[in-house]
N, C-alpha and C positions, 0 to 999 in steps of 0.2 A: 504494500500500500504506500503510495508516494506522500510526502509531505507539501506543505504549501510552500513553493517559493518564493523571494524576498520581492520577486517584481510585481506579483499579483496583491490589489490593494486587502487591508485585514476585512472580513467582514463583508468580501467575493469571492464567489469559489464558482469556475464552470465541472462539472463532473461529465463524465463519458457512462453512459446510462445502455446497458445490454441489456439483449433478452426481450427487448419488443417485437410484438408482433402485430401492432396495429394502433392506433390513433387512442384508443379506448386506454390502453396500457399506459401511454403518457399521460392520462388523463388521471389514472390512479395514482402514479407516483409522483403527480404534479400534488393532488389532494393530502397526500400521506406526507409529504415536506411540510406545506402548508399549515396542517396543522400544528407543527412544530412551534413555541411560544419566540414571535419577532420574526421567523422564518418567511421569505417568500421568495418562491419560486416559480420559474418556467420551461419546461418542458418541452423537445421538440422532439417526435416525433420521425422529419427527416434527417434532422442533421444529426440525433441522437445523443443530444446533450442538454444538460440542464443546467442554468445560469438560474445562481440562489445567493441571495444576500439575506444577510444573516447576524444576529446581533453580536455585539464584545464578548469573548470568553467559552460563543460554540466551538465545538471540535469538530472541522469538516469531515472527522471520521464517523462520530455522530448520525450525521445527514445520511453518508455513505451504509452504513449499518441501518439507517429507517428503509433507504431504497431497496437493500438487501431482504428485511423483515419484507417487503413487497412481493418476494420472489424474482426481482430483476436483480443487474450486476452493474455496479459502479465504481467508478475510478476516476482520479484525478488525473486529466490527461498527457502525458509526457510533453517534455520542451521540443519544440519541432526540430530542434536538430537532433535528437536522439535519434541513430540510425535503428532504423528496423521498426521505428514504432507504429506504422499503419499494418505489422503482420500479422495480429488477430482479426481483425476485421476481413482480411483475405481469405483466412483460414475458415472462418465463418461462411462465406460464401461459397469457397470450395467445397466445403461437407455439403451446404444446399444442395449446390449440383453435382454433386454425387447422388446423393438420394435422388435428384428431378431422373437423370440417367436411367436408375434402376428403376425405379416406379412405371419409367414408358417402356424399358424392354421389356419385363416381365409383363405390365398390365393390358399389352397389344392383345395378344395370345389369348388370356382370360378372356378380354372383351368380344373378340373376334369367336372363339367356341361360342358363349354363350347365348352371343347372339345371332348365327347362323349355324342351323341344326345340324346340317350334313356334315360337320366340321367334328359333331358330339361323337368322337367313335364311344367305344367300351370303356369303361372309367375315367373318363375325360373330365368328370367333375374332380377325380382326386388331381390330377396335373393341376385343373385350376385352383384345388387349395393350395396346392405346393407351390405354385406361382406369385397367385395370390397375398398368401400370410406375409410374405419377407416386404412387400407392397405396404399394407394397414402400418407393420410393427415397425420394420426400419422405415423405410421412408416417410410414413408418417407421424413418427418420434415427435416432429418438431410442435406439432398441433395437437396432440396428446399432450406434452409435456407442457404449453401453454394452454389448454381445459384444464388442469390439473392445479395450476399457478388461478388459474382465475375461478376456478370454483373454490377454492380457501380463501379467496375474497368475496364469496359470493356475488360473481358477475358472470357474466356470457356472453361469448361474440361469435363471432364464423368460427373458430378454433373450436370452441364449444360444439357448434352442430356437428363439424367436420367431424374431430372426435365421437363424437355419440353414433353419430350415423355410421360412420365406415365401423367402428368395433360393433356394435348392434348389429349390422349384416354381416360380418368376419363369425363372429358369437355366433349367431342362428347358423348361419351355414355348417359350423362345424357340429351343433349339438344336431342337423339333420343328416347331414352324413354320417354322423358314429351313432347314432340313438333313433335316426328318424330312418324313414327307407329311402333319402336318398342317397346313400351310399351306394346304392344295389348295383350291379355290376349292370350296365344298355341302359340306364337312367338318362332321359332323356327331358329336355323343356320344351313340349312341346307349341309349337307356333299355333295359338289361337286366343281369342278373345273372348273369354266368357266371363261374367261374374259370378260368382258364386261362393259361398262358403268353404272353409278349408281349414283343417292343423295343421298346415304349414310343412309339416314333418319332410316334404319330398321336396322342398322347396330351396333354392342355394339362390346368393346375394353376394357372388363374389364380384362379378364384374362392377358389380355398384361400389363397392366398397374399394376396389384395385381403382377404376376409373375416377372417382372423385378426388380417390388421395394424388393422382398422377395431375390432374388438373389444374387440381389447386397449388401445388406444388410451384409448376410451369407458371402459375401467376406470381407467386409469392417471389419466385427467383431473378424474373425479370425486374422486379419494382425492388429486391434487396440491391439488385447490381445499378440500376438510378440511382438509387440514395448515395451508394456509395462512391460518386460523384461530387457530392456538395463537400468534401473538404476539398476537393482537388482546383477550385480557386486560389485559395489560399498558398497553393502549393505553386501554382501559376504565377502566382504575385510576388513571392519570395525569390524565386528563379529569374526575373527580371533583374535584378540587381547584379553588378560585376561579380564578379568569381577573386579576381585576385586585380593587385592593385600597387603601382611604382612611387612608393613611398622616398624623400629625400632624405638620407641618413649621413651627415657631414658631407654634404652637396655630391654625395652618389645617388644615384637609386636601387633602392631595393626591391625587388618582386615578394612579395607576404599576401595569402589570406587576405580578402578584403573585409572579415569578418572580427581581425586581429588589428583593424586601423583604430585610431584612439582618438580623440577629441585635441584637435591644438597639430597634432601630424602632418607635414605639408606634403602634397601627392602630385605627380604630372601625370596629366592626359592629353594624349595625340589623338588627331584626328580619324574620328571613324571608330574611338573607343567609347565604352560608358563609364560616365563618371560616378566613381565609388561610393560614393557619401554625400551627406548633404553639405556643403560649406562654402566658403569666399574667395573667390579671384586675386589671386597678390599677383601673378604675371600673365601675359600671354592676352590677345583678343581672338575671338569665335563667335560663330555662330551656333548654336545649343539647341539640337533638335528634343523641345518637352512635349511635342505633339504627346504621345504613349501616359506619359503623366497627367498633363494639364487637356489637353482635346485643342489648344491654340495652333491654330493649321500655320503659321507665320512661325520661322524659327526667332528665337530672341539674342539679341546681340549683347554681347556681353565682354566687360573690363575689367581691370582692378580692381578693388570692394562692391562687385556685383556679385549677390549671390548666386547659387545655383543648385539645383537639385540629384541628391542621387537617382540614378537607374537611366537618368536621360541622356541624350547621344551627344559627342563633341563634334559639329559636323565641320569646323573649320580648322583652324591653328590651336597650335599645343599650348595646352594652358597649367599653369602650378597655380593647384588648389587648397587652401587651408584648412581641415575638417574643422565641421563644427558639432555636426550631432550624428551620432553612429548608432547601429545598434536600432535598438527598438523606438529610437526617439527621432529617427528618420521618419521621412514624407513617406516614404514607400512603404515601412514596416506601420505608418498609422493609417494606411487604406487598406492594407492588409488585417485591421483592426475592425474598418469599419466595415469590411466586409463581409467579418466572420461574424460581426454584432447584427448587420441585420439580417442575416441567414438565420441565425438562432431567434432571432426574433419575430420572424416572417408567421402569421397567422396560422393554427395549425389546423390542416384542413380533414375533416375524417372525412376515411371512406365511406361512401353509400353504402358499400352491404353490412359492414359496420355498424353503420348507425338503422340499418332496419334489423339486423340480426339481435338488439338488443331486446329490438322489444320481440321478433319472431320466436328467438331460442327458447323463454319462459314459456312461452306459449303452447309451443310443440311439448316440451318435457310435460307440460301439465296434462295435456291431450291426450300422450302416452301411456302418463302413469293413471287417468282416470281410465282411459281404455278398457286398461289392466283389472283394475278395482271392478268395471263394470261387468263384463263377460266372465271374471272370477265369482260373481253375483251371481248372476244369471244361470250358473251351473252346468256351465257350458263346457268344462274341464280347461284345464293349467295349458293344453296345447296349442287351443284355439283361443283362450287369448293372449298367450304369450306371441302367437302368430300377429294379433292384430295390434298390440302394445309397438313387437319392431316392425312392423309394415309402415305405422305412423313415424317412426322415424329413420327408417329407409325411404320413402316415400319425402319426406322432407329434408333429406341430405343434401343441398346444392350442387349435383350435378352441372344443372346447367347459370347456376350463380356462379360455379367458379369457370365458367367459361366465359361468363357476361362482359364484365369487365378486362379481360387477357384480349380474348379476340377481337373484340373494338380495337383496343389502344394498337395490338399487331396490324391489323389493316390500316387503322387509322395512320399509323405511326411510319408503314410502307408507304404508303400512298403519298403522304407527307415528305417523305425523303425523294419520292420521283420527283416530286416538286419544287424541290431543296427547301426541306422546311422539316427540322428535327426536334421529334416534341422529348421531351427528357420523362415523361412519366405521368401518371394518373390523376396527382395533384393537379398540373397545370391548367387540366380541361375547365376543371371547376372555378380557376382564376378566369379561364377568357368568358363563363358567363355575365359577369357582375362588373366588368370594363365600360368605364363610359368616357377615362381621360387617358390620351396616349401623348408622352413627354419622347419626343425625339431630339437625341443629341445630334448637332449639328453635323459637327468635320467627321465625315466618311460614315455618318446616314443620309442626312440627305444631301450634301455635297461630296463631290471624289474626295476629301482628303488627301489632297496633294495638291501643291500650286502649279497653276498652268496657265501659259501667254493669253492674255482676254483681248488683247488692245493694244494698236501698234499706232499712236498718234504722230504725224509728219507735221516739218518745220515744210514753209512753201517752199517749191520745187526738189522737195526730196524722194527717191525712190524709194518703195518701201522694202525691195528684195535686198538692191543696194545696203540696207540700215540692219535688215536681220541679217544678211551675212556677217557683216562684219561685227557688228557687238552682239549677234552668237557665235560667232570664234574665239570670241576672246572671254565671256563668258562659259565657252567649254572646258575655259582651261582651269576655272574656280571650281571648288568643292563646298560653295555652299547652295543650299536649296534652291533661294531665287534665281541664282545664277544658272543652275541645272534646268529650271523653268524656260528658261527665256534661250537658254541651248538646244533646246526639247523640241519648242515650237518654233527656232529657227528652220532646223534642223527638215521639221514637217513640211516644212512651203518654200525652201528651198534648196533642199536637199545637201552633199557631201560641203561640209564646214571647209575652211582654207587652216590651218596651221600659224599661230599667233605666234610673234618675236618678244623678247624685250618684258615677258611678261610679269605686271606687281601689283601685288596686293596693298592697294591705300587701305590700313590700318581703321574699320567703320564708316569707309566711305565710297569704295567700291571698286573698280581693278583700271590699269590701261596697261597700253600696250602696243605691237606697232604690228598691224593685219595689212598685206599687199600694200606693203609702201606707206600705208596712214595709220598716221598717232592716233589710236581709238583710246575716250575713256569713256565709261558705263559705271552708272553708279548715283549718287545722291546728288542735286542739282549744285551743294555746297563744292563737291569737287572737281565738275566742270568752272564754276566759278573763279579755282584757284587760278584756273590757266586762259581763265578771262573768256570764256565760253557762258556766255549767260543766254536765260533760254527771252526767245519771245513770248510776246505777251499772251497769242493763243495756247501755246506748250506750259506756261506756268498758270494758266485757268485749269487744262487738262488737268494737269495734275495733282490743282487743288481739287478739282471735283475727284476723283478717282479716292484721293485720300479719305474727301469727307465721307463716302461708299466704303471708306474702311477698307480698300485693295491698298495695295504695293504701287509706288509709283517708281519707273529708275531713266534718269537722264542720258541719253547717246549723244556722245558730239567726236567730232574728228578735224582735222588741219584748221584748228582757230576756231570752228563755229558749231553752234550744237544744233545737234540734227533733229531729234527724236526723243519722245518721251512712251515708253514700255509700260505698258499695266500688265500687274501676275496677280491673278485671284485663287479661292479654292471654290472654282463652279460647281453648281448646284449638278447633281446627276439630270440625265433627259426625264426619266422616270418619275421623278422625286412626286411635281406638279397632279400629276397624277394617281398617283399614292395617297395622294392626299386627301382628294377627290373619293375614292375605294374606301380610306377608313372617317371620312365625315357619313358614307351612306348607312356606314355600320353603323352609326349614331356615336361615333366617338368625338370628343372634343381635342384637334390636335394642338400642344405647345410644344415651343421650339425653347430647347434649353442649352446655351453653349456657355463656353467658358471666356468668348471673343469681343471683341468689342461693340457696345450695343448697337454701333450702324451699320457694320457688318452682317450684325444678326436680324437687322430690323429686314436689309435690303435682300438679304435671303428669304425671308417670309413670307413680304412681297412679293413673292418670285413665283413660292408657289403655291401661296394659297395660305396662311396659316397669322391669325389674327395676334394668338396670347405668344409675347415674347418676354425669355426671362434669362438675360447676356452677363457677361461678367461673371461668371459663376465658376470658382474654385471647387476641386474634385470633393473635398470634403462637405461643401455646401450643398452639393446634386443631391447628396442625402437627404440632406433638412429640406432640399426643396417638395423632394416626392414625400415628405413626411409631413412636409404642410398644406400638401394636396388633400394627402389622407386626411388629416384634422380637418380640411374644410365637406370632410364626407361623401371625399369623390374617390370611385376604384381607379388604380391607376394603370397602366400599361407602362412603362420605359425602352424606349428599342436606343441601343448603343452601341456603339464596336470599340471603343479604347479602356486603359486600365483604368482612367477616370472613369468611366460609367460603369466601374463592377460594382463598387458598393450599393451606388443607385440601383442596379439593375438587382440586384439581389434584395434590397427594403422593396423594390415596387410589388406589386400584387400579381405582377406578370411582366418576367425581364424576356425582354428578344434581343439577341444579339445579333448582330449584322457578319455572318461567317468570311466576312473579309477583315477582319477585325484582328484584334489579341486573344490570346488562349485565352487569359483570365478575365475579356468579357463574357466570352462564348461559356467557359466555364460557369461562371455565376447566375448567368440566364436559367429561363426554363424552355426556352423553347430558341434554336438556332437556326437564322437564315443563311443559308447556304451561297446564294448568289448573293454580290452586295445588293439587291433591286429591294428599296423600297414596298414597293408593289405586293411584293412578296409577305410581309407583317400582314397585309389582309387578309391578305390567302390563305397566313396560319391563324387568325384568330376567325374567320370564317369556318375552317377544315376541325380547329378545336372545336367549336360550339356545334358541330357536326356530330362529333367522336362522341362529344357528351352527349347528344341528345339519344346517341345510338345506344351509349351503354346503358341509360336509364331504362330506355326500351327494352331493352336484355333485361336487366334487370327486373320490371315489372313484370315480365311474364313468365322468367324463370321462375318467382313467385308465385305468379299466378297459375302457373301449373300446379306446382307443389299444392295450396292449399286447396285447389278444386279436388286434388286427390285423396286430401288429408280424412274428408268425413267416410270416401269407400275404405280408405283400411283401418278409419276405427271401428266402420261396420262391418268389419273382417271379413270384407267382399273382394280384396284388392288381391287376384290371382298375377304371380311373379312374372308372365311375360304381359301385364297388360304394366306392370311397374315399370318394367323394361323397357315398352314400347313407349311409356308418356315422357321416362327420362329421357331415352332415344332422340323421341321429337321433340321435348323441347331442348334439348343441347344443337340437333341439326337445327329449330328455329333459330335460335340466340347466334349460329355460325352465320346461316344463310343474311340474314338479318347485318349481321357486320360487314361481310362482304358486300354488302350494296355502296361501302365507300369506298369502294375501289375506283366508284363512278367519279366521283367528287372533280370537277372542273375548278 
């Protein structure tokens, strides 16, 4: 049992909470803290942790020991640099599928005799005990041993029925084959439909019992291997940061561990590296690509006592940097913070079968056990109503409930991926109902994220091919962004560059050089200026307008006179316009949230369509934004691609990430678009409300089978191939039924 660490504050503890198997589970060991005097807790179900603050003087082993007394397993979770420590959780899932494995080889065989006669040779029911039993016992372990935990708390959930059900037809089966005459050697089921009375005695329930355990199983394993996903943001986020890092040690440099730099330590970064730590500029000028940090599409230029952030790129000249904060007190280790806070915090959503099996499960058992009571009355003998005691609960085992929700979300979730549209799990369906506000970040949702030539403004009688060759030649020879921009779109219109002389970088003002015989310089109109190149009066209105649009403006002149003034923007995609159009129909309200300047952000929205803007917004703030959406009692959507929108996109009620993005947006989302297209957010919150509506459907008539059955087998009328036949059809209804989303446009 680990102790608390000196960084975690006294009087907060997250614990790592095992042995859930459903929504219902956290809900108990949320109650069972709770009680505790000063204790309050939260529970989460997906991420499998519980955040509990807790008064002066508890002992988080305490806490740990209540969760325990619960029947579940908790622990304080390892420092994430301990190597090895996500290998229980592995281990956990690997036994899962092993059992799913063995459940469907063995329970094919059973299912297939049983219910196709000519298959039944001569003792065909003993192969299907012998197939059978290792089906209920081992692979069904996991749902026994949770009935087991929730009946010494007196509750019931599908664990429960699953349980009752598959050992009740396991039990009957075996006390007719050893006791009843279905043992008899050409025992046969045979194919027809009659009602009538029976002792059960000749009657076997192995295929119910093998197939419901294999079912459910195949669901449970899919949605264990989702969850187990939501720490791997975090894992994403941390990996962003340098690895190792050129420390100045009596004006050498050292290479060390960038997790061994210390506060006060001066470091150099070259171009094209990330910088280690958060800290200050004492020498060198750059350009600082913090797009991935901040979502600001414009690199920032940066000098001496300018700060600067770890994990983001040096895109120009070498610069010696002064740490200031390392470790956990960095920008990137506190979005790595904020990300984990509102994952754990994220609304906890039960499942549908869940929340009707609570009230179903009572039901049944009382049915059963009066069954029993009654036709025990009636003197009817102990066979025939022990026949109709487990028929009512064979008969209500969710056969086709554990297929309700599985086979949706597999169709739904294929169909989605043809589409490029990946939904992460069952929770999410239930976010895109109750959506009515969608926050889209700007750079690289609804703009390319990356700057690119908008606007090639001419001094009178200037060529325009003339001005792009030449100040992009000489701009191909720089490494920073805008300069790449404006070489890009040379490059595009008028094809193979010439080869720049004499080439230098003016130190924040931008480069010259000598292209086919002319002194080019490019760059900020201050250093055309120097050399007595001042622009006219139409090129310096340009320019002021482009600026107040919040673009890029950059000055070209050559032999004495300036020629031309460049705009580089980060344009909006073609799609975006449209997109927007798609989810206003859905009835969503779109905001545009960036981190950019608000004229920037204003003339983007303009552009295409989108009223509520909210600019200037630091990564940390995206949070507070979507969480003061929530407080004004709107469900929210967030679609983003950079490591600033993970946090956000994890607090929202439904994160999309843009799969042209960062890992650790896509990771923290619930659902990923595959192609960067806009467009595409509709199409998965359309396709979600689809899935959902499908699995409901599944759902209520997997029910509604069940309980139209439920009064013939407690009038012990319910003969085993009419049991057969209803489970039969309704599990092919609930498949048939899912696959109609195959259709889905």
């Amino acid at each position: 049992m680990s102790s608390l660490t000196d960084d975690r504050p006294p009087g907060a503890v997250e614990l790592s909470i095992g042995g859930m198997t459903c929504a219902s589970c956290a809900n108990r060991i949320e109650r069972k803290l709770n009680k505790l005097d000063g204790v309050t807790a939260t529970v989460n179900y997906a991420t499998e942790k519980a955040k509990v603050t807790f008064p002066e003087g508890v002992d988080p082993r305490t806490l740990i020991a209540e969760v325990e007394k619960a029947g579940y397993t908790a622990e304080l979770p390892a420092p994430p640099s301990a190597e090895g420590a996500p290998q229980e959780p592995r281990d956990e899932l690997r036994s899962l599928r092993d059992r799913l494995i063995t459940s469907v080889v063995l329970a094919v065989p059973v299912i297939a005799m049983a219910m196709i006669p000519p298959l039944q040779f001569t003792n065909w029911q003993w192969l299907s005990l012998t197939l059978a039993a290792p089906v209920v016992v081992y692979a069904g372990w996991p749902f026994h041993k949770a009935a087991w935990t929730n009946l010494r708390h007196g509750a019931a959930t599908m664990d429960t029925l699953v349980s009752l059900g598959t050992i009740a037809a396991l039990g009957w089966s075996l006390w007719a084959l050893f006791f009843g005459s279905a043992g008899t050697p050409g025992m046969t089921h045979p194919f027809a439909f009659t009602i009538e009375r029976t002792d059960g005695s000749g009657n076997i329930y192995l295929e119910a019992a093998a197939g419901v355990t294999a079912f459910i199983l195949a669901g449970r394993y899919f949605e264990a291997r989702s969850k187990r996903r939501a720490g791997a943001a975090l894992r994403a986020l941390l990996e962003l940061g340098a690895k190792d890092v050129a420390v100045l040690r009596d004006g050498r440099e050292v290479r060390i561990p960038s997790d061994q730099l210390k506060a006060g330590d001066r470091f150099v970064v070259r171009p094209g590296e990330k910088i280690a730590t958060d800290g200050v500029v004492e020498e060198g000028s750059s350009a600082v690509d913090a797009s991935m940090l901040t979502g600001e599409s414009v690199p920032v230029e940066v000098r001496p006592g300018d700060t600067v952030t770890g994990a983001t790129v040096n895109a120009g000249g070498r610069l010696v940097v002064r740490a200031t904060r390392v470790g956990s007190d960095t920008q990137l280790a506190q979005m790595a913070k904020l990300v984990e806070d509102a994952q754990t915090g994220k609304a906890q959503v039960q499942r549908l079968a869940d929340r009707i099996s609570g009230i179903f499960v009572p039901i049944v058992i009382a049915l059963a056990v009066g069954t029993l009571g009654f036709w025990l009355g009636t003197g009817d003998g102990a066979g025939a109503a022990f026949t109709a005691a487990v028929a009512v609960l064979i008969i209500a085992c969710p056969c086709a409930l554990g297929l309700a929700t599985p086979t949706a979300l597999l169709v739904g979730t294929g169909r989605g991926a043809q589409l490029g549209i990946l939904i992460k799990g069952p929770e999410v369906l239930e976010s895109t109902r109750t959506i009515d506000t969608v926050v889209l970040d700007k750079t690289g949702t609804v703009t390319e994220g990356r700057m690119t030539l908008v606007d090639v403004h001419l001094a009178d009688g200037e060529d325009r091919d003339e001005v792009l060759r030449l100040a992009g030649a000489l701009e191909h020879a720089s490494e920073h962004p805008i300069a790449q921009a404006i070489a890009r779109g040379a490059a595009e219109r008028v094809g193979e560059l010439p080869a720049p002389e004499d080439f230098a970088n003016v130190e924040g003002l931008g480069v010259q050089g000598v292209v086919d015989g002319h002194a080019v310089l490019v760059g900020r109109p201050r250093l055309l200026a120097e050399w007595s190149q001042h622009l006219p009066v139409e090129l310096e209105r340009k320019l002021a307008e482009a600026q107040a649009a919040g673009r890029t403006a950059v000055a070209v002149g050559w032999d004495g006179r300036a020629r031309a003034v460049l705009v580089v923007a980060d344009t909006v995609k073609p799609t975006s316009a449209e997109a927007i159009r798609q989810l206003r129909a859905l009835g969503l309200t779109p905001v545009l949230l960036t981190g950019d300047n608000e004229a920037v952000a204003r003339s983007v929205a303009a552009e295409v369509g989108i009223d509520e803007v909210i600019a200037e917004v630091l990564p940390a703030d995206k949070v507070d934004v979507v969480k003061r959406l929530q407080a004004e009692g709107r469900s929210v959507a967030m679609v983003g691609d950079g490591v600033n929108d993970a946090a956000a996109l994890a607090q929202a009620d439904l994160g999309l990430a843009m799969g042209t993005g960062t890992d650790t947006a896509i990771e923290a989302s619930d659902l990923t678009l595959v192609r960067g297209d806009l467009r595409v957010a509709a199409d998965a919150i359309r396709l979600s409300r689809r899935t959902l509506r499908t699995i409901k459907g599944n759902l209520f008539w997997a029910f509604a089978y069940n309980v139209a059955a439920l009064p013939l087998a407690a009038l012990g009328l319910l003969n085993p191939m009419i049991a057969g036949a209803a489970m039969a059809f309704s599990s092919v209804f609930v498949v048939s039924n899912s696959l109609r989303l195959r259709g889905f446009k």
